[in-house]
Structure formats: C-alpha cells, structure tokens
N, C-alpha and C positions, 0 to 999 in steps of 0.2 A: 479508485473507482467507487468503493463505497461511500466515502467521503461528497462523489461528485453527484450519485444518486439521492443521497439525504438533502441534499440544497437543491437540486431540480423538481425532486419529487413531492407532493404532500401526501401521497396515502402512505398510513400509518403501516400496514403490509410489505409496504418497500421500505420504508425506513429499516425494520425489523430486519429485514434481509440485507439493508445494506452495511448494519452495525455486525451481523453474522460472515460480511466480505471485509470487513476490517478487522473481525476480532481473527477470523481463519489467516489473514495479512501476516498479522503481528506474530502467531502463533508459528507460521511459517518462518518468521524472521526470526524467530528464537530458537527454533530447531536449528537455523543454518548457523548462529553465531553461539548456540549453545556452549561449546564451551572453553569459549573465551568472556563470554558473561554472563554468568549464573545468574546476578541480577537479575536480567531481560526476560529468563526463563521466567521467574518468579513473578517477576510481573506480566506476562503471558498468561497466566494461570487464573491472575488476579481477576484477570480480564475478561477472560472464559468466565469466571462467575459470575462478575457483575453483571456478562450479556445475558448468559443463562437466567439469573433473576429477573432480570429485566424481561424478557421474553414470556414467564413465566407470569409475571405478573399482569403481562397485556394479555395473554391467554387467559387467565382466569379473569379480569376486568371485564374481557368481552363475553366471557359464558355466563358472569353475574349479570350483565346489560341485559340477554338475551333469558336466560329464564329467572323470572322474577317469581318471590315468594308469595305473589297477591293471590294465589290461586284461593289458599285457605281465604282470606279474605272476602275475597265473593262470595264465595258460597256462604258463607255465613250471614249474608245478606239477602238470601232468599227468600221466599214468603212460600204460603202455599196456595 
C-alpha cells in the first residue's frame, strides 16, 4: 500500500507517510519471521533509521523554509 501511494501521490506529506506504511510493513515482517532470520530483524532496524532521518530531515527543511534568518537583516536596513 505504501509503495502504491508514493507512485499516485505527489504531496511530499503523503509520501512521508507512505515510506512510514512500509517501514511499519517490513518491521511487522520481521517480528513475524524473527526468529528464523536474525538478518531481516537487523535490517528492519536499519530501516527505522534511515526513515526516522529521513523524516527528520524534511521536518527541519521545512522549518528552515518557513522561518528564515532575514529578520536581522531588515532591520538593519532602516533609516530614521
């Protein structure tokens, strides 16, 4: 499912959500064959991080977009 919303979808918001329905996916599937392959877990884990960065980094992308440091700027271009 999350696979089919990253190819339908372009907002970047559903994307985020839909790599958060595959990373919960995989994680489920590693719970269920845990242990018969340690492997799977391990890379389950990997997985959770790379999305976790990922996410983390569009969070801060978009807070840097949204307050920008020009405030000083202006002001210092005041007169009287």
């Amino acid at each position: 499912m999350g696979l089919i919303f990253i190819v339908i979808n372009k907002n970047i918001t559903l994307h985020i959500i839909s790599f958060i329905i595959i990373e919960n996916g995989v994680f489920l599937m590693a719970i269920a064959i845990g242990n018969q392959m340690p492997m799977m877990v391990n890379t389950a884990i990997l997985l959770d991080l790379f999305v976790s960065v990922l996410v983390l980094g569009v969070f801060f992308n978009k807070l840097a977009y949204h307050f920008h440091d020009d405030s000083s700027d202006i002001l210092s271009k005041l007169k009287d």
